[in-house]
Structure formats: C-alpha cells, structure tokens
C-alpha positions in Angstrom: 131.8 -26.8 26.0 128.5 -28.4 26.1 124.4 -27.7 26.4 122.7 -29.1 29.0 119.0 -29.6 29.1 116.9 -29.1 32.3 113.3 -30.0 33.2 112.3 -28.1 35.7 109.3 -28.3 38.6 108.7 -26.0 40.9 106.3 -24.0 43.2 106.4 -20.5 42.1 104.2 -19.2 45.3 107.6 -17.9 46.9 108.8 -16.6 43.6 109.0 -13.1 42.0 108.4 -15.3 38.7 111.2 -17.3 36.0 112.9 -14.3 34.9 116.1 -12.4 36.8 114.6 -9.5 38.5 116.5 -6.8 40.6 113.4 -6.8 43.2 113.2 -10.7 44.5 114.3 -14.3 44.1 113.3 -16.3 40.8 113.5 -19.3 39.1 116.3 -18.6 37.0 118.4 -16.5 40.1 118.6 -20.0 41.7 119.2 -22.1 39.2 122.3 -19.9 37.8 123.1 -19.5 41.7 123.1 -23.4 42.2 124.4 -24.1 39.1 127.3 -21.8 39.2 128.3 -23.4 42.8 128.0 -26.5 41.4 130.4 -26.8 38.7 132.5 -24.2 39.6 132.1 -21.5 36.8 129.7 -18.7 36.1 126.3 -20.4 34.6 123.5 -18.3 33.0 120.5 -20.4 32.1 118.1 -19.7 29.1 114.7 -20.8 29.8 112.2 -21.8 27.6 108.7 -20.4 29.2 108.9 -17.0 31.1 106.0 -17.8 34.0 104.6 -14.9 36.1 105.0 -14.7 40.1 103.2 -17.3 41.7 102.5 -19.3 38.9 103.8 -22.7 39.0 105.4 -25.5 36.4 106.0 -29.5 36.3 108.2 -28.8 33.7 109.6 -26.0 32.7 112.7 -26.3 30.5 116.0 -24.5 30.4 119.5 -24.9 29.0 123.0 -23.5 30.0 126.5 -24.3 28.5 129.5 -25.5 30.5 132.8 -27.3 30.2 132.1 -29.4 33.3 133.2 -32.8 32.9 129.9 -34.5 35.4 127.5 -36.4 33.0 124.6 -34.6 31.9 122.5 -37.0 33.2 123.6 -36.7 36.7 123.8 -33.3 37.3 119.7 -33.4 38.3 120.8 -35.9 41.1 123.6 -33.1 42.1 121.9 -30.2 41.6 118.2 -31.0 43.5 120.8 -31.6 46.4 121.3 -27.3 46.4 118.3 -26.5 45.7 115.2 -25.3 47.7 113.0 -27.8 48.4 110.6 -26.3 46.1 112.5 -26.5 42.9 113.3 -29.6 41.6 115.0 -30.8 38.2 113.4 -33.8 36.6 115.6 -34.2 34.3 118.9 -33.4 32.7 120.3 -34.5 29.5 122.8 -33.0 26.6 121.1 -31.5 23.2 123.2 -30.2 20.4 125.0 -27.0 20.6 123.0 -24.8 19.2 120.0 -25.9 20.6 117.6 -23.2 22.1 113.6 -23.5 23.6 112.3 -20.5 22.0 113.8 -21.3 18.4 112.5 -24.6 17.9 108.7 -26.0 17.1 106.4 -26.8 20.6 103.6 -26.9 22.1 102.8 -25.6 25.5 100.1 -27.1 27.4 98.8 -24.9 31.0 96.1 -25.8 33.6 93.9 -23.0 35.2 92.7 -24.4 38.5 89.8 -23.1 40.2 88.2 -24.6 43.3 84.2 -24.5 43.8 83.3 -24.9 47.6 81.5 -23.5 50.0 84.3 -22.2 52.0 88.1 -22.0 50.9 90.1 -24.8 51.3 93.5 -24.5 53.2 95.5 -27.6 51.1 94.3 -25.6 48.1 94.9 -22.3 48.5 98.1 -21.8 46.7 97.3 -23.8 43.5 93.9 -23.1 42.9 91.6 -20.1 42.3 88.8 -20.3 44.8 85.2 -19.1 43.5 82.1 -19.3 45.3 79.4 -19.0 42.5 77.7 -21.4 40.3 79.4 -21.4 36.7 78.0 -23.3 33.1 80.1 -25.6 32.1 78.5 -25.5 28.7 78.5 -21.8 28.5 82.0 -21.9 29.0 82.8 -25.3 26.8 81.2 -22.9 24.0 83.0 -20.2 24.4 86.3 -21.8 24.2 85.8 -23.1 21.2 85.7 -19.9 19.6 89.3 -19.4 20.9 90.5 -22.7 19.2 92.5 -22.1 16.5 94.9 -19.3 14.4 94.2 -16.1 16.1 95.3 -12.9 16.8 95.2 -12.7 20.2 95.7 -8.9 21.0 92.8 -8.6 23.2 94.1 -11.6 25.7 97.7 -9.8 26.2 99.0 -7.7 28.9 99.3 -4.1 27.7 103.1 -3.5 28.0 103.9 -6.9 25.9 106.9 -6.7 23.7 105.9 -9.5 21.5 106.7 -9.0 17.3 103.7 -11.2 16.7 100.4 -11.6 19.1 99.1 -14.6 16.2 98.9 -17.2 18.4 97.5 -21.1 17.4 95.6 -22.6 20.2 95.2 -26.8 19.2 92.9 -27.5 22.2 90.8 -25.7 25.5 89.0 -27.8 27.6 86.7 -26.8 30.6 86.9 -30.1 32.9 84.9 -31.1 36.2 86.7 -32.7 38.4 85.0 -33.4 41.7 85.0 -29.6 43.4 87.6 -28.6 41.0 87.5 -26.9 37.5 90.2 -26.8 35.3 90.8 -25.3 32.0 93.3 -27.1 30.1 94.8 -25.2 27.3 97.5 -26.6 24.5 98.9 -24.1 21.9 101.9 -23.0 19.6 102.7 -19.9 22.5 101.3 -17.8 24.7 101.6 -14.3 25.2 102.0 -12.1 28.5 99.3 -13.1 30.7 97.1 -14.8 27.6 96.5 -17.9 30.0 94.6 -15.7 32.7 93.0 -13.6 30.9 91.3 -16.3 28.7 91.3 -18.0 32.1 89.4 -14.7 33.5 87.3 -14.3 30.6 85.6 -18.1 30.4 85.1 -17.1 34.2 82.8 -14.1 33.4 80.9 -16.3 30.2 80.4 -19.0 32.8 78.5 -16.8 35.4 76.7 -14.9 32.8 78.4 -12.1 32.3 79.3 -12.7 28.6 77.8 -14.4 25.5 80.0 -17.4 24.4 79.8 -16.2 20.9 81.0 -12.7 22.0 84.1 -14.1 22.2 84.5 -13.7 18.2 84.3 -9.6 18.6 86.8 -10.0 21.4 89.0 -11.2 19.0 88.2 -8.8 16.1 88.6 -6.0 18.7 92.2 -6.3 19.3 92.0 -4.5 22.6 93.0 -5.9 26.1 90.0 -3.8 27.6 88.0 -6.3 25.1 88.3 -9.1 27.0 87.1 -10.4 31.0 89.5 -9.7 33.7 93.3 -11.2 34.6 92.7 -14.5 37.0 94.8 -14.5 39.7 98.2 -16.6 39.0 98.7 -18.7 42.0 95.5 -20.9 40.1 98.0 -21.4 37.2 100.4 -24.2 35.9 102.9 -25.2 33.1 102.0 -28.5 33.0 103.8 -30.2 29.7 106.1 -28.5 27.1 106.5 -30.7 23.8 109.2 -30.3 21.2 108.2 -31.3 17.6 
C-alpha cells in the first residue's frame, strides 16, 4: 500500500465545492470516482484545502492510498485522461505513509479578484468580482495591515464553523492594481470558513468609504461575524499556491 500525492487545478464554477456532498458534484466526488475506475479499487481522497462552491484552485492538494502497481508519477498523465476538462492534476508523486495536508506546517496563499469597468466583462465573469465604483487603494492597503499577523479571527468566520481554534497567522495581504483588475493577495498559516471573503468583503467596504482602516482593530477585538463587512461572492476567489514547510 502506498500514498499518493495530487496537485490539483480546477474551475470550481460547475462545482457544489471540494467536499462530498449528497446535493451535487464536487471536487473530491470525481476524483474518488476517476480514481476508483482507474486503478480498479475503491479510492477515497483526503484533501488538503476544503474550497467553497464556485471558488476555484491552481493547486489544490490531496492524497489517497492504493496498492496499484502504476508509478506515482504517471498516474496525472492517466488520470487527467477521465477527468472533466475542468479538473486537471498537475502533479502526482509518492509521500511517506503517514503523510497528511492538514497535519503538517503550510502556508496557504488565495487571490480575491475583482474587476473595475464600466460594464461587466464576459471573459471575466466567472473568476472575478465585478464592481462598478471607485475604491482607495490606500484606504484599503491600510487596513490590511492591521489584519497582518497572529489573530483571532472570530469576526471573519462563517457562523456555523466547527473550527477548535479561530487564531489564525496571516504572513502577508496585498491590495494590487493590475490594469482594470484588483486583487487581494493573501498568505497565511489557515484560513477559516469563508475568512478569505469576508476579509475580501470587508477591505471592499473600507475602500469605498464605508469603514475606517483602523476600525479593523475593534473588528478583531469584537469577536463577532456581524463585526465585520459582508461575504464577497466566491466565483472572484482562488487557491493559488499551497507550501509545505
């Protein structure tokens, strides 16, 4: 028996989310599905970030055990040939046994897109949040630095989050221009339920004037999801990098 390694791209518009779910088609359902008909035994993949519906990854990780006998490092090449066209492995490679994603040290890094025109635009609609107002880069530049850091971040989660722990360690969030496009870049330790769009939602609000960048330190002390701005919509979201230490 041995652990595979997948990383894993895909477009999650057509997706109720990673995670099995009795109402729709996931990630995870057609990996195991592909996976399973590939080598011929029951496979049940363990993945390492649990992304909403709609939101999208470059590359995801998973792992799954099996005693096929096809090198790890060609089942990508067999398995992207089952696989919808909008999931693709990127790579595949053996790890130890008792290897697992969610046990080990990383760092996570995400992309919230949002697209600044006059109109919408059709190439753009399913990756990228379209807003038509005007929005302070710096305002927003300021309040993100708050959010660097060790934090408890309560007020950014989902209510209904089973997380132990919502102390989270962001290492970087930047607020980039490029050309019509925004994009907050953020790197951290984890993120809980939602924690991307909200903080995504709430550097929205502080960049049209809505909020202080410095109110961003009694968001925090609140410990309240009502605290902070509102949940951006997940189709402007993606997983861009995951980094094992």
């Amino acid at each position: 028996m041995g652990r595979v390694r997948l990383t894993v791209a895909y477009d999650g518009t057509g997706y109720h989310g990673w995670q099995l779910q009795d109402n729709g088609i996931t990630i995870e359902s057609e990996l195991n599905r592909c996976l399973s008909e590939l080598l011929g035994e029951p496979v049940r993949v363990i993945g390492a970030s649990r992304t909403d519906a709609g939101v999208h990854a470059l590359g995801n990780i998973a792992v799954f055990d099996t005693k096929s006998r096809i090198p790890p490092e060609k089942i990508s090449y067999a398995l992207n040939q089952r696989l919808p066209e909008d999931i693709r492995i990127q790579r595949s490679e053996e790890v130890a046994p008792d290897w697992h994603p969610r046990r080990c040290a990383s760092r996570k890094t995400y992309e919230y897109r949002i697209y600044r025109g006059e109109f919408p635009m059709p190439v753009k609609r399913l990756y990228s949040y379209f807003l038509y107002c005007r929005l302070d880069l710096e305002r927003m530049r300021e309040a993100a630095g708050f959010l660097e850091g060790e934090h408890d971040f309560k007020s950014f989660c989902q209510t209904g989050s089973q997380a132990e722990s919502t102390v989270r360690t962001i290492y970087r969030l930047q607020v980039e221009e490029q050309g019509a496009d925004l994009v907050i870049r953020v790197c951290g330790s984890g993120f809980l339920y939602n924690m991307v769009r909200i903080i995504a939602g709430t550097l929205i609000e502080v960049g049209q004037g809505r909020r202080e960048p410095g109110s961003m330190t009694a968001v925090l002390e609140a410990g309240n999801r009502s605290a902070a701005g509102a949940t951006a919509p997940a189709h402007g979201l993606t997983l861009v990098k995951y980094e094992f230490l």
